[in-house]
FIMARKE-309601 format. One record per residue (C-alpha): chain; x, y, z; residue number from 0. Coordinates in steps of 0.001 Angstrom, whole numbers. Layout:
<rs>
@mol = A | east = X | north = Y | up = Z | seq = NUM
...
</rs>
This chain:
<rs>
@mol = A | east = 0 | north = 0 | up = 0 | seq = 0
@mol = A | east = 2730 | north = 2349 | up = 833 | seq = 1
@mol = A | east = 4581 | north = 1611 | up = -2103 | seq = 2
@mol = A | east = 1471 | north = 2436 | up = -4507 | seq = 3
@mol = A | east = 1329 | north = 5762 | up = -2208 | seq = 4
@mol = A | east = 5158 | north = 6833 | up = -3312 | seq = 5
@mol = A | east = 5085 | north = 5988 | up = -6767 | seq = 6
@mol = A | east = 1909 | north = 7842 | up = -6939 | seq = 7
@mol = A | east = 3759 | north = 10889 | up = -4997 | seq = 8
@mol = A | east = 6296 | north = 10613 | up = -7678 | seq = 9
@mol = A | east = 4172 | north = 10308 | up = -10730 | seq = 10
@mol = A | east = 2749 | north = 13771 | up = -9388 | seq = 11
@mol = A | east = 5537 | north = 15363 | up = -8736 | seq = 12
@mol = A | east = 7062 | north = 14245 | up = -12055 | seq = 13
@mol = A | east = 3589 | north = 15557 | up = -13929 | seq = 14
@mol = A | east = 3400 | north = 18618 | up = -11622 | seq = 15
@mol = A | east = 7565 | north = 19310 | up = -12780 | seq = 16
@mol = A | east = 6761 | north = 18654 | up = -16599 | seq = 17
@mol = A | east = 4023 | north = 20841 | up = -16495 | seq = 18
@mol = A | east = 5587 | north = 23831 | up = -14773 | seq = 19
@mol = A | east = 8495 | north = 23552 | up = -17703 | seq = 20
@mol = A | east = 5787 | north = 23523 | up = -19816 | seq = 21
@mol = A | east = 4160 | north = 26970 | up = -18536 | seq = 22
@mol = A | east = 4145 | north = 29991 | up = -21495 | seq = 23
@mol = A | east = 5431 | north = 32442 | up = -18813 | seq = 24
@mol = A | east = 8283 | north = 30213 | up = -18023 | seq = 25
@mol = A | east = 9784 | north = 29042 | up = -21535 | seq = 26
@mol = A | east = 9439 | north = 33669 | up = -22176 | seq = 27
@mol = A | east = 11580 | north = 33796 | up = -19503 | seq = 28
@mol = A | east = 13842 | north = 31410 | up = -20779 | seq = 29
@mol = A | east = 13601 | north = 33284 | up = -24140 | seq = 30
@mol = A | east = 14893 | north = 36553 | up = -22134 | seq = 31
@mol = A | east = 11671 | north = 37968 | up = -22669 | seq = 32
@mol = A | east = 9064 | north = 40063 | up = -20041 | seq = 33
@mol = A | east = 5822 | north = 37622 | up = -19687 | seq = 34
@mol = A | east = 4096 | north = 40768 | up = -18637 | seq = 35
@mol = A | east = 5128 | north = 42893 | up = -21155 | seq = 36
@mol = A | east = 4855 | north = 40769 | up = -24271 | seq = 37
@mol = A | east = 4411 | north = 41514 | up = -27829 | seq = 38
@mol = A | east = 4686 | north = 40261 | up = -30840 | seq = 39
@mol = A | east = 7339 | north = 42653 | up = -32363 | seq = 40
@mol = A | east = 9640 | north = 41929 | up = -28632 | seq = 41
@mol = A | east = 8682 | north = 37886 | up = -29577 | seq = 42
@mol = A | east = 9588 | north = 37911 | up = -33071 | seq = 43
@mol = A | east = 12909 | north = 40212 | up = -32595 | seq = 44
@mol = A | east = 13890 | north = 37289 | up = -29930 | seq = 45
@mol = A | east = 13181 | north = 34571 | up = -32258 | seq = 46
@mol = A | east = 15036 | north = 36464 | up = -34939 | seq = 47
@mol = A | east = 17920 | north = 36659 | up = -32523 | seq = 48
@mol = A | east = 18296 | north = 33176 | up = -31562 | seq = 49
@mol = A | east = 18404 | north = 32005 | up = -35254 | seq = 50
@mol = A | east = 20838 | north = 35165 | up = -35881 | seq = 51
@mol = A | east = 22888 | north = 33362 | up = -33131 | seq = 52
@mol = A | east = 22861 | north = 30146 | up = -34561 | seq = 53
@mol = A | east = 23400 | north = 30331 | up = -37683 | seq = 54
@mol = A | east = 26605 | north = 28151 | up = -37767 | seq = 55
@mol = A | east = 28327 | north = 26383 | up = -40838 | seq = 56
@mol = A | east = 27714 | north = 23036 | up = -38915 | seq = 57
@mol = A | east = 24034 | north = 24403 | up = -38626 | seq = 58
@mol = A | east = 23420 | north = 25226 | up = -42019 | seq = 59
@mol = A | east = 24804 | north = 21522 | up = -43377 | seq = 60
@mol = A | east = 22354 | north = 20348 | up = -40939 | seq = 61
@mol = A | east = 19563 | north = 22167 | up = -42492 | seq = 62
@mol = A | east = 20538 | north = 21033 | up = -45577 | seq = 63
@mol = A | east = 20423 | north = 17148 | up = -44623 | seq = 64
@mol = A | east = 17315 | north = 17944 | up = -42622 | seq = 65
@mol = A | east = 15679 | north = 18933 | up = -46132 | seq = 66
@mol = A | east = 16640 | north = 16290 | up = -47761 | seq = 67
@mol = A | east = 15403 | north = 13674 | up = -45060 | seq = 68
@mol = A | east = 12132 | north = 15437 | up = -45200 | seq = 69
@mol = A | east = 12235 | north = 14781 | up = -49077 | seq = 70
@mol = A | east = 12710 | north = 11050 | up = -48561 | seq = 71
@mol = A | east = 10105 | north = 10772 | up = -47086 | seq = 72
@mol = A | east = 7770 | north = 12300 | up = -49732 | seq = 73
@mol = A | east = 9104 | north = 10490 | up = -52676 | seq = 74
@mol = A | east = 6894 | north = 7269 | up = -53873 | seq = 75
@mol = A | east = 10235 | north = 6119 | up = -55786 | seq = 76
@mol = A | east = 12596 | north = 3839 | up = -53832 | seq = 77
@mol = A | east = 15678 | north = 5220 | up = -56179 | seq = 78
@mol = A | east = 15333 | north = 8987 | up = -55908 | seq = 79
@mol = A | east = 14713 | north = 8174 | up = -52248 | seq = 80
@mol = A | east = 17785 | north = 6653 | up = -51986 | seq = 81
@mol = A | east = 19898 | north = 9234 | up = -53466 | seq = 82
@mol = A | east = 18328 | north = 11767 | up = -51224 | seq = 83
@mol = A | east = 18952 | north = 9880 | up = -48496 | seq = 84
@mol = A | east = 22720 | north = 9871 | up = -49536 | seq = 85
@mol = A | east = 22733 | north = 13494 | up = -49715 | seq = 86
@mol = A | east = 20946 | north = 14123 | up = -46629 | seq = 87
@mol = A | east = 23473 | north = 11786 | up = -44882 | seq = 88
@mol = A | east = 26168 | north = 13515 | up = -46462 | seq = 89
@mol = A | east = 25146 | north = 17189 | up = -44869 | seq = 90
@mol = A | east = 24442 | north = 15518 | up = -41770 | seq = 91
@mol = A | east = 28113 | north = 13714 | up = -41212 | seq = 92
@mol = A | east = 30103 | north = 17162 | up = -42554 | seq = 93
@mol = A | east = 27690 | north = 19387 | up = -39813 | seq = 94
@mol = A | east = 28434 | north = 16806 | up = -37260 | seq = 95
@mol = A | east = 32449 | north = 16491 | up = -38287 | seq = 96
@mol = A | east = 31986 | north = 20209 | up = -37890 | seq = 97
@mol = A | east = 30565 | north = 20314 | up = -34307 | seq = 98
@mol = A | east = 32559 | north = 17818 | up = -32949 | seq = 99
@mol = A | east = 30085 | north = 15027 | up = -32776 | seq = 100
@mol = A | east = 32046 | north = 12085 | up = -33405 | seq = 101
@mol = A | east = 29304 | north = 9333 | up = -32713 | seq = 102
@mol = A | east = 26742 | north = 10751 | up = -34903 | seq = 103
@mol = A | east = 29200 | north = 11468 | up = -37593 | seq = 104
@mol = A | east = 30341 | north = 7762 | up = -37608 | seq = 105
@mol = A | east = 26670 | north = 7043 | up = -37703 | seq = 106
@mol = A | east = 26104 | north = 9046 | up = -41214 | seq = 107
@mol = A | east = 29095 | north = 7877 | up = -42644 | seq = 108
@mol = A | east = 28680 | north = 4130 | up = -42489 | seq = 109
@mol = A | east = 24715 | north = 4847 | up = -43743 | seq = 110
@mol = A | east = 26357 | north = 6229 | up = -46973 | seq = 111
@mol = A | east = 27831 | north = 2705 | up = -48381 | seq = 112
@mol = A | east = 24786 | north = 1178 | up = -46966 | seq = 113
@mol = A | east = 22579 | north = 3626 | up = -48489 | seq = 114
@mol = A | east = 25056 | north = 3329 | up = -51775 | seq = 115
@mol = A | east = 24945 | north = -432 | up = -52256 | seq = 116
@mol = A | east = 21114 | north = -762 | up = -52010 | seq = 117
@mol = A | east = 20866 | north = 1859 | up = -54394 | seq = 118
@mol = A | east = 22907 | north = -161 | up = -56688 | seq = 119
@mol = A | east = 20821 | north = -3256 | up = -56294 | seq = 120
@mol = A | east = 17662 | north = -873 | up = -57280 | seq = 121
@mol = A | east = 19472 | north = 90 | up = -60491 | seq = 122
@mol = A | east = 20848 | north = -3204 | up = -61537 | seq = 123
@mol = A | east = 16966 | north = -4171 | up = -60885 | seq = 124
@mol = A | east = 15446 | north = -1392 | up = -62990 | seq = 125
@mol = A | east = 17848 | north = -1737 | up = -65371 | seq = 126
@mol = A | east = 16829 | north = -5210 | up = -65741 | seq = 127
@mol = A | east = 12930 | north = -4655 | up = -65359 | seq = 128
@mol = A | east = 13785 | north = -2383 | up = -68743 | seq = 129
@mol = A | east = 15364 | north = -4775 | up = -70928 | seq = 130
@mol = A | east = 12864 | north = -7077 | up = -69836 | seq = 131
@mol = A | east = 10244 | north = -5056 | up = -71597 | seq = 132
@mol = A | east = 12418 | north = -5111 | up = -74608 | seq = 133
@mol = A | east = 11709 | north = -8719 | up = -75996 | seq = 134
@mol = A | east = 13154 | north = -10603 | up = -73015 | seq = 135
@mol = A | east = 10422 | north = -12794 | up = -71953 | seq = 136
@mol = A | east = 12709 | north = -15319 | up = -70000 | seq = 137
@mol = A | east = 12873 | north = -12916 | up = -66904 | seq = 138
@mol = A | east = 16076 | north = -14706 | up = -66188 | seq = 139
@mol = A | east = 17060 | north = -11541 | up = -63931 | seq = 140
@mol = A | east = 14075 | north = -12880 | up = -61249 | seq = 141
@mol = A | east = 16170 | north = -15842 | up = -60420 | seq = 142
@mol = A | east = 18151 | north = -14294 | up = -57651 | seq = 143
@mol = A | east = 14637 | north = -13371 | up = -56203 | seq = 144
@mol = A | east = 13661 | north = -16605 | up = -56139 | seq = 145
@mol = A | east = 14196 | north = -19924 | up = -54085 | seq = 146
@mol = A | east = 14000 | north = -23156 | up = -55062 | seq = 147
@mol = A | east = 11405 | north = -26156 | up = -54351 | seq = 148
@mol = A | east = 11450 | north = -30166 | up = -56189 | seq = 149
@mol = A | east = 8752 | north = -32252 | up = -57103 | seq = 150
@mol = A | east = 8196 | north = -35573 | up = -57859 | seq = 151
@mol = A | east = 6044 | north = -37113 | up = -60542 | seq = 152
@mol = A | east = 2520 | north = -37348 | up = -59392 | seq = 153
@mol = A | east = 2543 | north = -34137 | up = -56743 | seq = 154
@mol = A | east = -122 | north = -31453 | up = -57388 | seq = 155
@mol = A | east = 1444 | north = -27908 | up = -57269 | seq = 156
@mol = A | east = -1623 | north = -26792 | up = -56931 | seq = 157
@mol = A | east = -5455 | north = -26984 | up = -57615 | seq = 158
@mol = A | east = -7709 | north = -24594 | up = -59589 | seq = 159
@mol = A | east = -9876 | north = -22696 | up = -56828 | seq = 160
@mol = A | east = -6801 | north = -22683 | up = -54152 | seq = 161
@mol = A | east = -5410 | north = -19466 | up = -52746 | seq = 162
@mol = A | east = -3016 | north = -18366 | up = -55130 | seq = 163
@mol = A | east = 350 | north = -16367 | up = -53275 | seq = 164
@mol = A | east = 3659 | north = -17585 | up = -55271 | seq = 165
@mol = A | east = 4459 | north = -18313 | up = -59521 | seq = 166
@mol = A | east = 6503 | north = -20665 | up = -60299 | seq = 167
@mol = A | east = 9393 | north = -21193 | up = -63134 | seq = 168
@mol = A | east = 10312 | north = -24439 | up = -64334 | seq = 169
@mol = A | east = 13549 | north = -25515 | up = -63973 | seq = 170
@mol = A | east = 13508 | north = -28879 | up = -64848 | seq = 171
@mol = A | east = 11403 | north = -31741 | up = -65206 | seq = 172
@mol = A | east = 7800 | north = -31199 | up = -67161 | seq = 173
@mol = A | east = 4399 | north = -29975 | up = -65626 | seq = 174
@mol = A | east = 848 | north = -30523 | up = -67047 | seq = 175
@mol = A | east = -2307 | north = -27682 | up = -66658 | seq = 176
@mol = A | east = -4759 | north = -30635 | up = -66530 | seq = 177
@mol = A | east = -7821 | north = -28613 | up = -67356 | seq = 178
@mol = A | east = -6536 | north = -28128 | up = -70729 | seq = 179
@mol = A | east = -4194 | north = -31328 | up = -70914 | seq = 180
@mol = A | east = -1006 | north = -28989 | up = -71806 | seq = 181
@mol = A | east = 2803 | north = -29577 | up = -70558 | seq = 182
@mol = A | east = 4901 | north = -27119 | up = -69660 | seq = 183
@mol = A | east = 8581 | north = -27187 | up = -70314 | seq = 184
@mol = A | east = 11733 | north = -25747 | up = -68141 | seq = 185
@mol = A | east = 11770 | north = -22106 | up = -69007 | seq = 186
@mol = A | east = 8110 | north = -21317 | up = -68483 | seq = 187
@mol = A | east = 5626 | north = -19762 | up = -65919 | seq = 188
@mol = A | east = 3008 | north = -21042 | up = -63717 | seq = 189
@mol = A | east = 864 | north = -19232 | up = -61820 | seq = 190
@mol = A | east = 918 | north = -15645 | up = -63099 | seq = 191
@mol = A | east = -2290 | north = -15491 | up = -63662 | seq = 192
@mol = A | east = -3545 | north = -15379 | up = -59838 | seq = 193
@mol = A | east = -1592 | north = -12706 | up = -59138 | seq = 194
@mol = A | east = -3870 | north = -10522 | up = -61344 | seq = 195
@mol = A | east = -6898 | north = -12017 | up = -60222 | seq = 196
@mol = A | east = -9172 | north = -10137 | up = -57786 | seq = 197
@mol = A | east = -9304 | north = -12547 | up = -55481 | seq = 198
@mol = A | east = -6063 | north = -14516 | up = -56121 | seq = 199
@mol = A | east = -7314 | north = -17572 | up = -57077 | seq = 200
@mol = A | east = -5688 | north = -20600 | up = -59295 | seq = 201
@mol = A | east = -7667 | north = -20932 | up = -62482 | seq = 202
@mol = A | east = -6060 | north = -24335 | up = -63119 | seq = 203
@mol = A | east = -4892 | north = -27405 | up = -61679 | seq = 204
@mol = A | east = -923 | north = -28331 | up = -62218 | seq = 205
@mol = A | east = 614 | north = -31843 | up = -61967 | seq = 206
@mol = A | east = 3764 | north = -33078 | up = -62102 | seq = 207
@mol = A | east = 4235 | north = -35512 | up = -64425 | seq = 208
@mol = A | east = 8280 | north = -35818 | up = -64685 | seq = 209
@mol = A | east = 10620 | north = -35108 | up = -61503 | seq = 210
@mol = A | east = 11791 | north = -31744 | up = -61171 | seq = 211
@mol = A | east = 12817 | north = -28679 | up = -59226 | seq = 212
@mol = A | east = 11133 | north = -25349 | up = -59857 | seq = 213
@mol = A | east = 11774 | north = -21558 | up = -58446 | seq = 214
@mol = A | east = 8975 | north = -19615 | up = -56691 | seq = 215
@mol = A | east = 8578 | north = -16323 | up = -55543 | seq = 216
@mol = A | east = 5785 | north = -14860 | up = -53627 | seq = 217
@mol = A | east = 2819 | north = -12137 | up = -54798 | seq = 218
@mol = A | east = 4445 | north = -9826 | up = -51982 | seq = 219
@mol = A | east = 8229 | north = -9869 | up = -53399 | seq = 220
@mol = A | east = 7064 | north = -9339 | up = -56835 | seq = 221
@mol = A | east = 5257 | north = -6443 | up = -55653 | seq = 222
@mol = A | east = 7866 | north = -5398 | up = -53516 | seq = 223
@mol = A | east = 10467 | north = -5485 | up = -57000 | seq = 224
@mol = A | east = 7538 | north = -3654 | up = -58948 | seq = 225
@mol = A | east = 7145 | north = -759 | up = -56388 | seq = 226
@mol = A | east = 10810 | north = -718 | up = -55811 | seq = 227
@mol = A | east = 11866 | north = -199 | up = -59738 | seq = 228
@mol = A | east = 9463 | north = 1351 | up = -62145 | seq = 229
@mol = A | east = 6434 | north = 708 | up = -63661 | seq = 230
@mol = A | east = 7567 | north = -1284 | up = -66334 | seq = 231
@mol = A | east = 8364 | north = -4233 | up = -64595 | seq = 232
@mol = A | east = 4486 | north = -4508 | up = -64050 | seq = 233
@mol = A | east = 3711 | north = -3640 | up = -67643 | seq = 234
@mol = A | east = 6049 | north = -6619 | up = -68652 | seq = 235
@mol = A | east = 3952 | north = -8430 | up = -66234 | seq = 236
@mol = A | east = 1132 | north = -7683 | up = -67924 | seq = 237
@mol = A | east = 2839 | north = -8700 | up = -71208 | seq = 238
@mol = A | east = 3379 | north = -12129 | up = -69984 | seq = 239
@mol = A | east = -237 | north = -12938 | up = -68298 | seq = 240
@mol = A | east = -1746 | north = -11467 | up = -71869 | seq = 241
@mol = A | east = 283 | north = -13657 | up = -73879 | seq = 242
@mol = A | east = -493 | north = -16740 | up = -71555 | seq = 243
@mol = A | east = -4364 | north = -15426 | up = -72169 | seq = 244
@mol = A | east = -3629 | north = -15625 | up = -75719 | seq = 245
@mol = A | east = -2074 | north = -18687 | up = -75756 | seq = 246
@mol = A | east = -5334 | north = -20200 | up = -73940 | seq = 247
@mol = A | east = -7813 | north = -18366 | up = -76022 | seq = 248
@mol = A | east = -5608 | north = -19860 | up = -79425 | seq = 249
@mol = A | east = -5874 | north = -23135 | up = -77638 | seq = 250
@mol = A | east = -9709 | north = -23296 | up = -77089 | seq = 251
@mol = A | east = -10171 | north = -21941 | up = -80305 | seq = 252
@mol = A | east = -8549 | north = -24902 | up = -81748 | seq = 253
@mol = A | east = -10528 | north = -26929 | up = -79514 | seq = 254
@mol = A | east = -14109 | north = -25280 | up = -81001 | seq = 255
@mol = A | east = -12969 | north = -25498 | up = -84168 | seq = 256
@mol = A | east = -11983 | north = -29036 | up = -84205 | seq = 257
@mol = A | east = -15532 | north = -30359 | up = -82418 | seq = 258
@mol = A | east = -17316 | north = -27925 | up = -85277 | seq = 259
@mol = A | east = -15501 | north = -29822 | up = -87632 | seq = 260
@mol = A | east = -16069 | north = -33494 | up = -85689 | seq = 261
@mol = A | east = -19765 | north = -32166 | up = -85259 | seq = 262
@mol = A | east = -20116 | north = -30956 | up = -89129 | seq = 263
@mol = A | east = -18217 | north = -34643 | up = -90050 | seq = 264
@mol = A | east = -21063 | north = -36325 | up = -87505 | seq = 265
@mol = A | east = -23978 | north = -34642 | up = -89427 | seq = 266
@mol = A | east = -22775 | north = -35486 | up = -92698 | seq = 267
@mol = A | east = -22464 | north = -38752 | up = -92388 | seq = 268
@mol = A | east = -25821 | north = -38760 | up = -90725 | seq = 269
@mol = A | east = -27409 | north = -37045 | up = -93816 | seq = 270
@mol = A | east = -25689 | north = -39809 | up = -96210 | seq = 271
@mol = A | east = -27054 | north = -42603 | up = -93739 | seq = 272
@mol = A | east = -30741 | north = -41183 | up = -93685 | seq = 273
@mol = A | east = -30361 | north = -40200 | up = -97745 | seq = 274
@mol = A | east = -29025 | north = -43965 | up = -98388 | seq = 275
@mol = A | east = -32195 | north = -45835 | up = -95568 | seq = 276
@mol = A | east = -34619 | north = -42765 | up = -98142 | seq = 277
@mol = A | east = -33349 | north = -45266 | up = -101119 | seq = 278
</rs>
C-alpha cells in the first residue's frame, strides 16, 4: 500500500515538474523575454535573434540534410529516395564532423555505403525490369529473387480454386495444366495469372508428371520489385499474363474449331445414312 502511495507521490511530482516547464510564462523567460510585457514585435525580434545566433556552418549543413530527409520521405520512388537519403546523410556527417560530434558522424558515414549499395541493387533491378520489356520474356534476372522447391512425378502444385500467393518457373522436369491437358517445359511460368486475379485464385490445376525442381517467388516480393523499380516491370507483367491469355484463347479456339468440324463430319455422315435408308 505504501509503495502504490510513493510511486503515486512521484508520478505527481514528475507531472506537476513537466508541467511547470511547460508553462508559457516560463519558456518567455527562458527566451529573455518580459511575460508581462509581451508583444509580438519583442517575440519575433527574440526569435530572430536566436536564429541570428545560430546560424553556424555546422548548422546550415544540418539544415541542408534535414531537407533532404524530409524529401525522402515524400518520394513514392525507392531510387530517388535513396539518393536523397545519400545526400541528406552527407550534410548531416560534414555538420556533425563540424561540431565535434564524433558518434553521430560515424553514424552518417557508415549509412552512406549502406545507403550506396542498395541503391545499386535498385538500379541493376530497374535496369533489368527495362530490358525485360524489350523482348526478353525469360525474366532470367528474377532468379536471384527466387528460391528453389522439387517435385516428384505425381505431386499437385496446386489446384484450380486454391489461394493463389507464389508463380513458379520451371527448372527442370515437365508440368501438365490438366484442365486443358497442356505440358509445360523448363523455361516457363506457372501461376501468373492469380496474381492478377481479384481474389487470387488458381484458375487451373498443375501436376507433375516428370521429376523436377522449380523456383517460386511470392505475390508480396514481386510487388515489392515492382514498387521498388518502375512501372515497367508490371507492364512486362502484364505482357506475360496477356500472352499466356492468348495462348489459352488460341488453344480453345482450336478446340471449337476441331468439335465444329467433328460435329459438321457427324452430321454429314448422318445425312448420307438417312439419304441412303430414303433409297
Amino acid at each position: 500500500m505504501n509503495s502504490n502511495a510513493d510511486f503515486s507521490t512521484i508520478l505527481d511530482r514528475i507531472l506537476n515538474t513537466a508541467a511547470d516547464n511547460f508553462r508559457i510564462a516560463k519558456i518567455l523567460v527562458q527566451m529573455g523575454l518580459d511575460p508581462d510585457n509581451i508583444t509580438y514585435d519583442a517575440l519575433f525580434n527574440r526569435l530572430f535573434e536566436i536564429v541570428l545566433a545560430n546560424i553556424t556552418l555546422a548548422n546550415m549543413f544540418a539544415l541542408v540534410g534535414a531537407i533532404f530527409f524530409v524529401a525522402t520521405l515524400l518520394m513514392q520512388r525507392m531510387v530517388p529516395l535513396r539518393v536523397a537519403n545519400m545526400v541528406g546523410c552527407t550534410f548531416f556527417a560534414i555538420s556533425c564532423a563540424l561540431s565535434g560530434s564524433v558518434a553521430t558522424f560515424l553514424l552518417y558515414l557508415l549509412l552512406l555505403p549502406v545507403n550506396a549499395v542498395r541503391l545499386r541493387q535498385l538500379l541493376k533491378l530497374v535496369k533489368k525490369a527495362r530490358n525485360a520489356t524489350r523482348g526478353d520474356w525469360s525474366m532470367e534476372w528474377l532468379k536471384p529473387f527466387m528460391t528453389e522447391r522439387r517435385y516428384r512425378r505425381g505431386d499437385i502444385l496446386f489446384r484450380k480454386g486454391d489461394s493463389a500467393t507464389e508463380m513458379f518457373l520451371i527448372a527442370t522436369g515437365k508440368f501438365l495444366v490438366i484442365e486443358i491437358g497442356v505440358e509445360l517445359p523448363p523455361g516457363r511460368f506457372m501461376g501468373e495469372l492469380g496474381f492478377l486475379t481479384p481474389d487470387n485464385r488458381r484458375t487451373a490445376t498443375i501436376e507433375c508428371i516428370e521429376d523436377g525442381q522449380v523456383l517460386t517467388i511470392t505475390y508480396e516480393r514481386l510487388l515489392e520489385i515492382y514498387f521498388q523499380s518502375d512501372q515497367q516491370f508490371g507492364y512486362h507483367i502484364l505482357l506475360l499474363t496477356s500472352q499466356r491469355l492468348l495462348e489459352n484463347n488460341q488453344r480453345l479456339q482450336g478446340s471449337i474449331s476441331r468439335l465444329e468440324a467433328a460435329l459438321a463430319q457427324e452430321k454429314a455422315a448422318r445425312q448420307m445414312a438417312a439419304a441412303r435408308g430414303t433409297a
